[in-house]
N, C-alpha and C positions, 0 to 999 in steps of 0.2 A: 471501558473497552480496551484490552489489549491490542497491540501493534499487530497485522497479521505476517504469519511467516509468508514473506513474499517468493523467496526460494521454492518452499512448499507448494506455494501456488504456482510457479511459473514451470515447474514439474507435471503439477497436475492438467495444467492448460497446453502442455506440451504434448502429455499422453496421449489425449484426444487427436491429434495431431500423429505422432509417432511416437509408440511404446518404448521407441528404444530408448529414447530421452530416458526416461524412468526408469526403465528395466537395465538399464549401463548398456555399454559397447563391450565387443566380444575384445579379445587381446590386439587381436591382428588390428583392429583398427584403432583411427587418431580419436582420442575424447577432445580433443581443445575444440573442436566445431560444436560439440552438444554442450562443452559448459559454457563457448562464448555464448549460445542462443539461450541456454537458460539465464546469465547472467542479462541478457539483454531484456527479454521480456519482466525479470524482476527488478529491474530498473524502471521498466515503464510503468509497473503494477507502482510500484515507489511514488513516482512522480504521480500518477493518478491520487493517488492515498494524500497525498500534500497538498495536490490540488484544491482538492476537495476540504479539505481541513479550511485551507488558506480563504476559500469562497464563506465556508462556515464564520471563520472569525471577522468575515468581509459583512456578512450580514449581521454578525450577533453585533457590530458594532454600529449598522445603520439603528438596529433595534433599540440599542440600551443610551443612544445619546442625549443625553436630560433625563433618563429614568430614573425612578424611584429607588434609597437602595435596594429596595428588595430585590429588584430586576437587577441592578448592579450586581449582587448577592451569587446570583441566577447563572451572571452573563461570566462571575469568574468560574465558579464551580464547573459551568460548560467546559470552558475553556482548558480548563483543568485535567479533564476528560481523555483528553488525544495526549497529554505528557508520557 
């Protein structure tokens, strides 16, 4: 599984939100407010995506402790996985 573009997403979570994220600001106005909130929400999208890894390698290690290697085999190929 590929890293997702978080930029991408934190655009498209912004749309729903307001178009203009997305769609740019006209001349007359300031962009530094719409890139600091996209930057912010793809920061959180980030930290989510890590989290969630971190809980992943948090369990695949309760799982594979005394395992067999096959599950050892298993537990790096997962792991592997999110690089």
């Amino acid at each position: 599984m590929e890293t997702p573009d978080f930029e991408q997403l934190a655009r498209t979570i912004l749309y729903g939100v307001d178009a203009k994220v997305v769609e740019g600001v006209t001349k007359d106005e300031d962009t530094a407010p719409v890139i600091a909130t996209v930057s912010q929400v793809e920061a959180q999208l980030r930290y989510l995506w890590n989290a969630r890894g971190a809980a992943d390698i948090a369990r695949l290690e309760d799982l594979t402790s005394g395992a067999s290697p096959s599950m050892k085999a298993i537990d790096i190929a997962l792991r592997g996985l999110d690089r």
